[in-house]
FITORVO-749211 format. One line per field, with one value per residue: residue number from 0; x, y, z of N, C-alpha, C in turn; residue in three letters. Coordinates in nm, 2 decimals, always signed. Each point is the difference from the previous one (the first is absolute). Layout:
<rs>
n	c(NUM | ...)
neast	c(X | ...)
nnorth	c(Y | ...)
nup	c(Z | ...)
caeast	c(X | ...)
canorth	c(Y | ...)
caup	c(Z | ...)
ceast	c(X | ...)
cnorth	c(Y | ...)
cup	c(Z | ...)
res	c(ALA | ...)
</rs>
This chain:
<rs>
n	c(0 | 1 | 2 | 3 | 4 | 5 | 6 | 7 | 8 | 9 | 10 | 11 | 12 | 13 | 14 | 15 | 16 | 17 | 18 | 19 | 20 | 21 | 22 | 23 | 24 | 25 | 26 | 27 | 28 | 29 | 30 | 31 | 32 | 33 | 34 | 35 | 36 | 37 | 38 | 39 | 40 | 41 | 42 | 43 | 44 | 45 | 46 | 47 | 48 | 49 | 50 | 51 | 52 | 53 | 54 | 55 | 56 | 57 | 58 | 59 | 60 | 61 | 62 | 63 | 64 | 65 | 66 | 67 | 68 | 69 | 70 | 71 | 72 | 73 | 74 | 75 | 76 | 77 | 78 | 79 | 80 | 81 | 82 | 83 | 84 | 85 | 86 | 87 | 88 | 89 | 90 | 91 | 92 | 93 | 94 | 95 | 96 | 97 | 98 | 99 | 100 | 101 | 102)
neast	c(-7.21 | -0.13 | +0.02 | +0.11 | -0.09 | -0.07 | +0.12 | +0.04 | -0.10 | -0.05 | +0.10 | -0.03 | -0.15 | +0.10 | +0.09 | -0.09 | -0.10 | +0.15 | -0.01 | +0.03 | +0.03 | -0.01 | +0.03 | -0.05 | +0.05 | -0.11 | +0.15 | -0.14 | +0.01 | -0.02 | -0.17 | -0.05 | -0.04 | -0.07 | -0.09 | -0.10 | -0.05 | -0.12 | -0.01 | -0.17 | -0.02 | -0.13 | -0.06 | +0.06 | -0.15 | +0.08 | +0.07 | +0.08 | +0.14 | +0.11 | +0.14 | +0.11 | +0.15 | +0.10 | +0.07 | +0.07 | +0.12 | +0.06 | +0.12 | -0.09 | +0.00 | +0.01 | -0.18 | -0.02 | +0.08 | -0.12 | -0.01 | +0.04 | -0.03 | -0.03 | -0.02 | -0.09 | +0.04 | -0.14 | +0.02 | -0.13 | -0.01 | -0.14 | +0.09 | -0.14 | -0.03 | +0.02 | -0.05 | +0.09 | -0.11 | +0.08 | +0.03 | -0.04 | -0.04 | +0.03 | +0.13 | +0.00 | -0.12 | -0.08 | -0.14 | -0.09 | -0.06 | -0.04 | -0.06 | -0.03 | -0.08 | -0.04 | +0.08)
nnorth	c(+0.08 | +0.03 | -0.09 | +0.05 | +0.09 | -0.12 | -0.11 | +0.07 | +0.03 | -0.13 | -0.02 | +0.13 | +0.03 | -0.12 | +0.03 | +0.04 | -0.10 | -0.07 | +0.04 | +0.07 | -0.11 | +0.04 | -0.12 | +0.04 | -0.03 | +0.04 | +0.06 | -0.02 | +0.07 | -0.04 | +0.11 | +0.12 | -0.05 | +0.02 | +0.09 | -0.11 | +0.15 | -0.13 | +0.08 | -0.04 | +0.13 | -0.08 | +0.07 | -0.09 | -0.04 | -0.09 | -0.08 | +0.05 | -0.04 | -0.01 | -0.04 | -0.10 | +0.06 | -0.05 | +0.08 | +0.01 | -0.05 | +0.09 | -0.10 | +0.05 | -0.13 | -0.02 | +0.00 | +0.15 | -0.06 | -0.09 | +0.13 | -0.08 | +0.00 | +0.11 | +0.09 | -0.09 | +0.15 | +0.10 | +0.05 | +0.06 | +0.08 | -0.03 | -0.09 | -0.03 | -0.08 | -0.02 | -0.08 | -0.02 | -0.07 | -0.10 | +0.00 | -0.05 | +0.00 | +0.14 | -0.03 | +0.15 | -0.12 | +0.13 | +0.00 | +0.09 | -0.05 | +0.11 | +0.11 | +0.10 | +0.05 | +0.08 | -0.12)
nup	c(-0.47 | -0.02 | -0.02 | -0.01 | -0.01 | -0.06 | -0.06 | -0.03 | -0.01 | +0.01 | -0.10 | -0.05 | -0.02 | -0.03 | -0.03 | -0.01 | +0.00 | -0.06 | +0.11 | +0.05 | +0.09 | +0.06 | +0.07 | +0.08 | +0.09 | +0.09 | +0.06 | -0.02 | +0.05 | +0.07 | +0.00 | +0.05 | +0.14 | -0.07 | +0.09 | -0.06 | -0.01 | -0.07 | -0.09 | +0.02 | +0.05 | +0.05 | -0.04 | -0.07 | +0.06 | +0.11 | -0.02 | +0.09 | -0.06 | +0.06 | -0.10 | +0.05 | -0.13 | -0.03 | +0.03 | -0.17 | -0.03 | -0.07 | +0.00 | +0.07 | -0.04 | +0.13 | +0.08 | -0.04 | +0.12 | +0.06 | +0.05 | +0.13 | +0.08 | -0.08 | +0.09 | -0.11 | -0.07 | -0.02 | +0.00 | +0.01 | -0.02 | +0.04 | -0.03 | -0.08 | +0.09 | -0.10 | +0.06 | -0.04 | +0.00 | +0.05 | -0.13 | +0.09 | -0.14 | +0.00 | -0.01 | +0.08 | -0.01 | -0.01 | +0.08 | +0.02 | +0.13 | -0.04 | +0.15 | -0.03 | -0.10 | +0.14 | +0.08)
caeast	c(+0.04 | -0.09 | +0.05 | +0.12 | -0.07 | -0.12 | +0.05 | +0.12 | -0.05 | -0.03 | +0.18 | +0.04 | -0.08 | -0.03 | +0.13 | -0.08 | -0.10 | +0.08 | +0.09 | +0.09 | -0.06 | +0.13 | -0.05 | +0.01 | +0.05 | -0.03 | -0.03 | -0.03 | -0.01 | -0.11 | +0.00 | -0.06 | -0.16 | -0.05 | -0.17 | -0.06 | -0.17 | -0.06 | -0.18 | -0.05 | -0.11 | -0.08 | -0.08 | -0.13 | -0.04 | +0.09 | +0.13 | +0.13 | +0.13 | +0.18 | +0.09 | +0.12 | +0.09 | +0.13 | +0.06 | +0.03 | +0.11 | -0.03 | -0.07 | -0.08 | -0.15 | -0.06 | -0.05 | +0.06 | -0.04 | -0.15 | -0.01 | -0.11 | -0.03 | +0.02 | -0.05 | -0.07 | -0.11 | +0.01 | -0.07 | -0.04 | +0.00 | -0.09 | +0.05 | -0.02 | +0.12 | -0.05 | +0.06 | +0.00 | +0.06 | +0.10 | -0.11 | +0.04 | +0.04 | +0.04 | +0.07 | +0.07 | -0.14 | -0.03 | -0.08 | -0.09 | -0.16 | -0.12 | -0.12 | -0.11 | +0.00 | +0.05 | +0.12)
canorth	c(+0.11 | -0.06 | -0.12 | +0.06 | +0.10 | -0.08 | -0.04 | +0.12 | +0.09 | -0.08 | -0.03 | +0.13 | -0.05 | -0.09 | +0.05 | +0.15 | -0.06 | -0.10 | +0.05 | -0.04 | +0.01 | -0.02 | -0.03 | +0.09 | -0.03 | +0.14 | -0.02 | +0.09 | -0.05 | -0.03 | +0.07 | +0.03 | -0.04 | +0.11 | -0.05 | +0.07 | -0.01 | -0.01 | +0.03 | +0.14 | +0.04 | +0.16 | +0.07 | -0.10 | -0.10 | -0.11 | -0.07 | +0.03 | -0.09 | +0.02 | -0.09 | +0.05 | -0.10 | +0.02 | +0.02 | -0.11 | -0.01 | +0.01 | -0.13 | -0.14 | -0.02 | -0.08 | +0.10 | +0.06 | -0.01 | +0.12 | -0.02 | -0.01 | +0.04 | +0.14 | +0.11 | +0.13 | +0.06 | +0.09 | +0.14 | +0.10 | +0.16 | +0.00 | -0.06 | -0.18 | -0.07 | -0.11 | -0.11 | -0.11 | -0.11 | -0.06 | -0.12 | -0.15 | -0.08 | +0.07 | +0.04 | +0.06 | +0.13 | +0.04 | +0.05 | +0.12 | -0.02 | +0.11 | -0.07 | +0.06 | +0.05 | +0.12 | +0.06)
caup	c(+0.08 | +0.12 | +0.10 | +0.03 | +0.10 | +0.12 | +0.06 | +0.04 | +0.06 | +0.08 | +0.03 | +0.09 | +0.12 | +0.04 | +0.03 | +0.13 | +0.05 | +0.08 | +0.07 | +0.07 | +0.13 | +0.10 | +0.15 | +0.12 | +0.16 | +0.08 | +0.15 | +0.13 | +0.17 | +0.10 | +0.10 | +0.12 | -0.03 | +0.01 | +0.01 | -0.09 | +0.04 | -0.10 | +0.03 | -0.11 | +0.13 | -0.10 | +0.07 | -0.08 | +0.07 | -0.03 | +0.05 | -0.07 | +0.06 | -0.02 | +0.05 | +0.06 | -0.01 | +0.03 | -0.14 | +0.04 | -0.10 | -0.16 | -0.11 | +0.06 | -0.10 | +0.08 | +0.07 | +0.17 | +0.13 | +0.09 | +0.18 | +0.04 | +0.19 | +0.04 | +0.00 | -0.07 | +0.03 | -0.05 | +0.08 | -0.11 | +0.00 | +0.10 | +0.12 | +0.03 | -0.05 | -0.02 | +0.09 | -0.11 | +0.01 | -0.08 | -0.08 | +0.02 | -0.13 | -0.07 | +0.14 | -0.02 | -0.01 | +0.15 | -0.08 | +0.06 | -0.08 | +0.08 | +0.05 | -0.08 | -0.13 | -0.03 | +0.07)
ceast	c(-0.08 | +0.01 | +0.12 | +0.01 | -0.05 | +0.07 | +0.13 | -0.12 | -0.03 | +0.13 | +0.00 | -0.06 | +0.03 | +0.14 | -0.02 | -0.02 | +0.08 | +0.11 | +0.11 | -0.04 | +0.11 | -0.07 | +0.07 | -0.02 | -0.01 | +0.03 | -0.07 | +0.03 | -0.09 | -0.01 | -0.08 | -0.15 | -0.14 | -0.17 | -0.06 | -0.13 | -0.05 | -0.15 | -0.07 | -0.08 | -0.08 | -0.16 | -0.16 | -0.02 | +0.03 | +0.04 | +0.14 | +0.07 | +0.09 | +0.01 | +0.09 | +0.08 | +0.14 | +0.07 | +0.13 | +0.11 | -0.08 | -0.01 | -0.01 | -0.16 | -0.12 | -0.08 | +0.05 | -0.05 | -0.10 | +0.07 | -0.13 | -0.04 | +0.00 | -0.11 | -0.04 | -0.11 | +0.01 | -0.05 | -0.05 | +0.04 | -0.04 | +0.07 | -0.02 | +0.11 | -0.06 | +0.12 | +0.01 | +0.05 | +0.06 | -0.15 | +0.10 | +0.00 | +0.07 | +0.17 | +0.06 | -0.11 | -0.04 | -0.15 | -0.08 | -0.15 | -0.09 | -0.05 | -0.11 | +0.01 | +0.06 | +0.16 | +0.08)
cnorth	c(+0.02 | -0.11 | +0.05 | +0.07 | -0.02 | -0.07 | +0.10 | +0.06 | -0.13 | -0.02 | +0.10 | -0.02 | -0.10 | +0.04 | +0.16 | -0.09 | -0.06 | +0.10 | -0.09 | +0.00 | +0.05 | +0.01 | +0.09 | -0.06 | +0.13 | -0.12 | +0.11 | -0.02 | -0.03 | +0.09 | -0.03 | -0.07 | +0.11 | -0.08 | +0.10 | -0.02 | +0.05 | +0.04 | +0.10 | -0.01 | +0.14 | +0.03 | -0.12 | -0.06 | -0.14 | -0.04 | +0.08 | -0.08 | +0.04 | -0.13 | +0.08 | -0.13 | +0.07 | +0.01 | -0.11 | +0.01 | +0.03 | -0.13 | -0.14 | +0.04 | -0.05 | +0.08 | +0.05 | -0.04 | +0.09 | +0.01 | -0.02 | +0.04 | +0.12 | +0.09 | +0.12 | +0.11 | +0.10 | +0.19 | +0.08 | +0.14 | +0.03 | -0.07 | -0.14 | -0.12 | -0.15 | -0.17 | -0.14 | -0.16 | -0.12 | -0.12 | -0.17 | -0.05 | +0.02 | +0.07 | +0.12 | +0.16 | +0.04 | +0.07 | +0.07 | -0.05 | +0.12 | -0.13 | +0.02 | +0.03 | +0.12 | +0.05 | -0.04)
cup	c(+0.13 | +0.07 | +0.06 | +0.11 | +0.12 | +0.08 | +0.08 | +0.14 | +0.12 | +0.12 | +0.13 | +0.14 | +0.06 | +0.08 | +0.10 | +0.10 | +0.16 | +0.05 | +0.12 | +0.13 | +0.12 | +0.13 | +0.09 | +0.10 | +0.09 | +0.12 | +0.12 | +0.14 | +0.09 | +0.05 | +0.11 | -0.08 | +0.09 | +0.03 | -0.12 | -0.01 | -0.10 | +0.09 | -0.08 | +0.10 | -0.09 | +0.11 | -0.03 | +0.14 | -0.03 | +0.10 | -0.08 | +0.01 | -0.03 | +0.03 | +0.00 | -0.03 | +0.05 | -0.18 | -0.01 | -0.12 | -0.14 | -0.06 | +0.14 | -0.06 | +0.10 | +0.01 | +0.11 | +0.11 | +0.06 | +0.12 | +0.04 | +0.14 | -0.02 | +0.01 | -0.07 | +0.06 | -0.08 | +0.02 | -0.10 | +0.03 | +0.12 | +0.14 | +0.03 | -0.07 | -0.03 | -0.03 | -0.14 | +0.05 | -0.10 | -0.04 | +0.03 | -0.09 | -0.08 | +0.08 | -0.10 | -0.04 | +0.10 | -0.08 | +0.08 | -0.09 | +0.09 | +0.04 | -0.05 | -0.14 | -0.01 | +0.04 | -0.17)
res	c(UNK | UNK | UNK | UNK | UNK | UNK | UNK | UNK | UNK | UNK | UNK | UNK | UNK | UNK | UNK | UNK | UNK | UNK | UNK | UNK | UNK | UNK | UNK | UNK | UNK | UNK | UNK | UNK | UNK | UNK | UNK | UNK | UNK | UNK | UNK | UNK | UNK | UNK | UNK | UNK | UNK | UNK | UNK | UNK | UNK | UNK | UNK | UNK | UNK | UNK | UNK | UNK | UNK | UNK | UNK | UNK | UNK | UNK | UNK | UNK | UNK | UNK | UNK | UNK | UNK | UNK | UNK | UNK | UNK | UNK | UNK | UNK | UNK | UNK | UNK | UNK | UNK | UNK | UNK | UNK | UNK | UNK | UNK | UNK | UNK | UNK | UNK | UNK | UNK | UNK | UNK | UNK | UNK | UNK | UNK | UNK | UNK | UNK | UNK | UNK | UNK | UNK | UNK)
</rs>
């Protein structure tokens, strides 16, 4: 009667376990591509950086496209602005090194 069980009760699970799959086909559309600015800017003595990609279709798996040639900058409260340059190795980075310890 125990074996009965064990095996009945395996049957079940095994029969829970195996569902049913049903594939789905989403046609999305193509949208608009959008600039997107990645960065963590903080008050720490550093180098900061943003890159800057282009957004990009829901199922392309590729990396998002960098821009690159553009005009970064940034302005504090106070009004300074600080000037990011594009990293030559790296395309699509732009980075802020102080001149000093304290800017």
């Amino acid at each position: 009667m125990k074996a009965n069980t064990s095996i009945l009760l395996v049957l079940m699970l095994g029969f829970l376990l195996s569902s049913c799959e049903d594939i789905v086909t989403l046609n999305m559309p193509s949208s608009d591509h959008y600039m997107i600015i990645e960065a963590t800017l903080t008050n720490v003595p550093g180098p900061q950086k943003i890159i800057l990609t282009r957004s990009q279709d829901y199922f392309d798996n590729t990396d998002a496209p960098r821009i690159t040639g553009a005009n970064v900058s940034i302005s504090d409260n106070e009004g300074r602005e600080y000037l990011f340059k594009e990293v030559k190795t790296e395309m699509g980075s732009y980075v802020w090194t102080p001149a000093t310890p304290t800017d």
